[in-house]
Backbone bond lengths (Angstrom), bond angles and torsions (degrees), N, CA, C in turn:
res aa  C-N    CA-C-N  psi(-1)  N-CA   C-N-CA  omega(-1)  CA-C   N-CA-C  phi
1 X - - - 1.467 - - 1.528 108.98 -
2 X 1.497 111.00 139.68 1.514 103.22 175.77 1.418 117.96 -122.19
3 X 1.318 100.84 132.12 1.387 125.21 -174.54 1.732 117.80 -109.34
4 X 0.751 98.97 141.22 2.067 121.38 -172.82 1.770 91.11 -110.80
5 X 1.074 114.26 129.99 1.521 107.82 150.81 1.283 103.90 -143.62
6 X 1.728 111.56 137.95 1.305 106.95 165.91 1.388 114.43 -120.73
7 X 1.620 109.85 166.65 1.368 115.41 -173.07 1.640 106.40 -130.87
8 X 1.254 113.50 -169.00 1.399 125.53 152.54 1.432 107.55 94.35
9 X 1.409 108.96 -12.96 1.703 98.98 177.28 1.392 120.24 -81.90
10 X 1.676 116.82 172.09 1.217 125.38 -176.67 1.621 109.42 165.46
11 X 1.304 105.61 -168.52 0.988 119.73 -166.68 1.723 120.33 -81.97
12 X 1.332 154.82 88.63 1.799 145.47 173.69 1.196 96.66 -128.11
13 X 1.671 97.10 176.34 1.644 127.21 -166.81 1.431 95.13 -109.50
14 X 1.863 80.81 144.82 1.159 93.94 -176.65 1.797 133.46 -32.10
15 X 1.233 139.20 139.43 1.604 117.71 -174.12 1.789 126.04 117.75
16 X 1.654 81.09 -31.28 1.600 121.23 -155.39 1.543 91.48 -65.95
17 X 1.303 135.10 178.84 1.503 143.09 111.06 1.544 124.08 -122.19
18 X 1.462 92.91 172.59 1.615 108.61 -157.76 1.759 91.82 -146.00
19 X 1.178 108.48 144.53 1.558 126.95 -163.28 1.543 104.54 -123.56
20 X 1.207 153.19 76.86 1.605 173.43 -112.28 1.556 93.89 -125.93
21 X 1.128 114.43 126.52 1.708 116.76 -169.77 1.941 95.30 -128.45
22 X 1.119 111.35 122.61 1.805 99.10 173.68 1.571 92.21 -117.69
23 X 1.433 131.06 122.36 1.198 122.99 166.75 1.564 109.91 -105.74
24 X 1.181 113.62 144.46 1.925 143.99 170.95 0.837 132.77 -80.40
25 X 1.480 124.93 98.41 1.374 136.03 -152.83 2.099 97.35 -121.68
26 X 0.817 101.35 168.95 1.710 100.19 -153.50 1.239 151.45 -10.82
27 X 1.632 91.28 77.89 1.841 112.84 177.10 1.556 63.64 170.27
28 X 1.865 89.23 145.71 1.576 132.38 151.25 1.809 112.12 -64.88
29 X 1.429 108.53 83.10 1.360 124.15 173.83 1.736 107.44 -14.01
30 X 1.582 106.04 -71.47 1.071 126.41 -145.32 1.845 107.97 -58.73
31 X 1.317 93.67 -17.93 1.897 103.48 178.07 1.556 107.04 -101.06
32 X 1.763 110.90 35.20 1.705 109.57 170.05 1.685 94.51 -145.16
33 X 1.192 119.11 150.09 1.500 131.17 146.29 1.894 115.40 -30.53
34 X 1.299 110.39 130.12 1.661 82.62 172.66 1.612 86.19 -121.06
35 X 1.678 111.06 -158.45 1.079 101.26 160.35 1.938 94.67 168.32
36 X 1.305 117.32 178.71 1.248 127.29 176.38 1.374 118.06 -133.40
37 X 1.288 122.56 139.38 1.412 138.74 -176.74 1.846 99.79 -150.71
38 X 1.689 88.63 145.84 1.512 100.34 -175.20 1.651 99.67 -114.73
39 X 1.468 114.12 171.11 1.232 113.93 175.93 1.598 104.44 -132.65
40 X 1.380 130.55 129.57 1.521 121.71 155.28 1.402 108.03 -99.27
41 X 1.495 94.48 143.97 1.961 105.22 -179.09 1.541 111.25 -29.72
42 X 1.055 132.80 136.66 1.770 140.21 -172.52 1.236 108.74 44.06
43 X 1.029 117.82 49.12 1.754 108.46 150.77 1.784 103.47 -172.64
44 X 1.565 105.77 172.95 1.476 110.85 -133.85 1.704 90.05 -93.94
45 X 1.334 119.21 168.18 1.145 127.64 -179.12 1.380 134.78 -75.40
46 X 1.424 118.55 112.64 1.313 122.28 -157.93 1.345 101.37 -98.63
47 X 1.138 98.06 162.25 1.571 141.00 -164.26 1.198 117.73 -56.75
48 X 1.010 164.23 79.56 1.337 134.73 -158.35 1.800 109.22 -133.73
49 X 1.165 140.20 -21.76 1.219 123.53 149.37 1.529 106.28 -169.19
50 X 1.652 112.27 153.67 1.669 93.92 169.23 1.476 87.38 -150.52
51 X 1.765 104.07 174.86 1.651 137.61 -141.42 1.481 83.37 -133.64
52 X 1.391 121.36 127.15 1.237 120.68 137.44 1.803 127.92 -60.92
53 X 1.152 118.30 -177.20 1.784 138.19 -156.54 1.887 69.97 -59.96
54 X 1.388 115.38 -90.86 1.384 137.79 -134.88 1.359 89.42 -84.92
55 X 1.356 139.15 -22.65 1.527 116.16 162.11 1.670 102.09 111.00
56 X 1.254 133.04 -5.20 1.170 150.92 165.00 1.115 137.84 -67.98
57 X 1.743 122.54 -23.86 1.245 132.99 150.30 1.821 116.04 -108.31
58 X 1.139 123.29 140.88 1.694 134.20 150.67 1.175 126.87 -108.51
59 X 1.221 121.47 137.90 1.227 130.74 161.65 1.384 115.13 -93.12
60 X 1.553 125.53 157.49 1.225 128.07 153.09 1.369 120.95 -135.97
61 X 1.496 121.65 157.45 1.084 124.20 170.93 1.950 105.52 -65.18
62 X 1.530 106.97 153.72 1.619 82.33 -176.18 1.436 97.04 -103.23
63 X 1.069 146.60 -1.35 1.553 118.04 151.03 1.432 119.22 -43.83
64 X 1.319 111.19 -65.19 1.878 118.12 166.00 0.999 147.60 -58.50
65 X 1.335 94.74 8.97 1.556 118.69 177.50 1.377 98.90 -55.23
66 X 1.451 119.35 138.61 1.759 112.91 176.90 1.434 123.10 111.05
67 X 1.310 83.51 -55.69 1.386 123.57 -166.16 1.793 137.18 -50.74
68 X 1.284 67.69 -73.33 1.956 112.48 176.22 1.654 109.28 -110.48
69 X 1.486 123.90 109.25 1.367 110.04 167.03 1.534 111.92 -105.41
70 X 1.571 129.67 143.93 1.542 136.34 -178.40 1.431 101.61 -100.26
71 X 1.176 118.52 128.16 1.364 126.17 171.68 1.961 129.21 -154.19
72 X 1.237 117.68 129.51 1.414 111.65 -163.92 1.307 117.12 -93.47
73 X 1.384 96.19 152.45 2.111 82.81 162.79 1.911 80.58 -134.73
74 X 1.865 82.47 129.01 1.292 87.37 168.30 1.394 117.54 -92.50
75 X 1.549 138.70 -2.14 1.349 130.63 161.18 1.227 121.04 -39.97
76 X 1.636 104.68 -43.64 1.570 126.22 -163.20 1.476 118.20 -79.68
77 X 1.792 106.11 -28.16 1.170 142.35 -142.49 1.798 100.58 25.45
78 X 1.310 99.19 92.19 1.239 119.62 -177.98 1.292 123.43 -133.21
79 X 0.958 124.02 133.51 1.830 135.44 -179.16 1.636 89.93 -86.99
80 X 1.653 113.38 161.30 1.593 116.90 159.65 1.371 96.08 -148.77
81 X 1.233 125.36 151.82 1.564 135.81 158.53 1.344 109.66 -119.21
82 X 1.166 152.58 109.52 1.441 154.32 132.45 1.526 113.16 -70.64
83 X 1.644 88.79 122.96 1.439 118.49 -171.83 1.478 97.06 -116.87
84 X 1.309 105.22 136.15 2.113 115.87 177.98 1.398 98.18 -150.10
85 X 1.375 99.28 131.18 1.388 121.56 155.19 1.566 84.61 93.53
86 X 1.169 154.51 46.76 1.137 166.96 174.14 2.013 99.49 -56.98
87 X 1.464 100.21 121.74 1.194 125.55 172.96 1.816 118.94 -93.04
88 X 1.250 105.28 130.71 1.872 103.28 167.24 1.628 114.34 -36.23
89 X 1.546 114.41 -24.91 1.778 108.71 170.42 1.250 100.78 -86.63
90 X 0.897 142.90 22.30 1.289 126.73 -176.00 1.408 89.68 -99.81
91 X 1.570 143.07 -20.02 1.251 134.23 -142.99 1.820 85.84 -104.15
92 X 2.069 83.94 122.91 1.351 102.81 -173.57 1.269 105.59 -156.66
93 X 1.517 154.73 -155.46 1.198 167.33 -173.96 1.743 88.27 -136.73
94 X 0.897 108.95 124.00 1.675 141.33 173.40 1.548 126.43 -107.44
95 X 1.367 101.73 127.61 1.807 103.71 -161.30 1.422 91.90 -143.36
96 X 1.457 108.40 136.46 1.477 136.60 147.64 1.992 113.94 -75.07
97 X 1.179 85.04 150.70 1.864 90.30 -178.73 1.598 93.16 -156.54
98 X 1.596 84.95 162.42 1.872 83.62 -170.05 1.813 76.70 -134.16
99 X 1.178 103.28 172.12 1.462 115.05 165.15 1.756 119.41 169.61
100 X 1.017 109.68 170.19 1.695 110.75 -169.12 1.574 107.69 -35.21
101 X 1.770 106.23 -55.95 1.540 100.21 -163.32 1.736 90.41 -142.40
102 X 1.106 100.59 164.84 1.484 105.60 -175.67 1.683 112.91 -78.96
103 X 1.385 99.85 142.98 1.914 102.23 -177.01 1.548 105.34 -143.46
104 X 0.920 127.53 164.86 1.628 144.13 142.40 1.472 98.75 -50.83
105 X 1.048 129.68 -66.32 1.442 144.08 -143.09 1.584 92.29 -73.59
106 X 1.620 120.07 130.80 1.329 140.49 172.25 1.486 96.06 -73.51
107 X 1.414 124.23 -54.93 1.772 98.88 171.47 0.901 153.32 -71.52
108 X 1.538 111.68 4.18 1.244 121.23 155.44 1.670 135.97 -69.49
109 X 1.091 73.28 3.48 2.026 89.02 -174.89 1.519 110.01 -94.94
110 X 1.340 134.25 130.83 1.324 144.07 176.69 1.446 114.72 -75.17
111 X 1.683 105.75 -64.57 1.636 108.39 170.65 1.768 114.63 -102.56
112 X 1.429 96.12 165.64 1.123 127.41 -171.89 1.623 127.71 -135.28
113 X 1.504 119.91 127.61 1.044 100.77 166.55 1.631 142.48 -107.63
114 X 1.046 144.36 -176.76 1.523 126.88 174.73 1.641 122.47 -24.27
115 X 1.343 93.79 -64.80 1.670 111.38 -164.33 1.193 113.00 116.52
116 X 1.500 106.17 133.00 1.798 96.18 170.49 1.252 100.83 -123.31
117 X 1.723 118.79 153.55 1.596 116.56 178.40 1.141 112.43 -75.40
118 X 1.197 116.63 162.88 1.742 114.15 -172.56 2.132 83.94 -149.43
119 X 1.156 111.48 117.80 1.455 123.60 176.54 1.362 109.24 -133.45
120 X 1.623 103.14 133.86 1.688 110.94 -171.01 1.092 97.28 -129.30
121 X 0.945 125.87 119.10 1.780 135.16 178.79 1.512 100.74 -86.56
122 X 1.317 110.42 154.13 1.660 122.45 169.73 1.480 105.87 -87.52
């Protein structure tokens, strides 16, 4: 069975960062696309960065360009997002997804994980 879990969210002020960990539990991460997308209440899940298989290409959303870096450790088979300088919009529910190949597109993704909150106060 495959499982996504992510961690690392919570509550800082604006400025702050927060380091988002999704670890991969049955399947070898490193031979799927991973990637991160956030959600705000009523509306659909945005984009926010993805990792190819071997860890050699990134994508970013281009607002977050800068911003947010995606990076793996395949020992761990682990996803990471580092977020800096974190804004009050930034506060959203945050999701890892794994899938064949990396996309923008939320339906292209097979798995999913919980979500963790991520809240930035002003």
């Amino acid at each position: 069975q495959v499982q996504l879990v992510e961690s690392g969210g919570g509550l800082v002020q604006a400025g702050e960062s927060l380091r988002l960990s999704c670890v991969v539990s049955g399947l070898t991460a490193c031979n799927y696309g991973m990637a991160w997308f956030r959600q705000h209440p009523g509306t659909e899940r945005e984009f926010l960065a993805a990792i190819n298989g071997g860890g050699s290409s990134t994508t970013y959303a281009d607002s977050e360009k800068g911003r947010f870096t995606i990076s793996r450790d395949s020992a761990k088979n682990t996803v990471n997002l580092q977020m800096n300088r974190l804004k009050p919009e930034d506060t959203a529910i945050y999701y890892c997804a794994l899938g064949l190949f990396t996309s923008r597109d939320y339906r292209n993704y097979n798995y999913w994980g919980q979500g963790t909150q991520v809240t930035v106060s002003s």
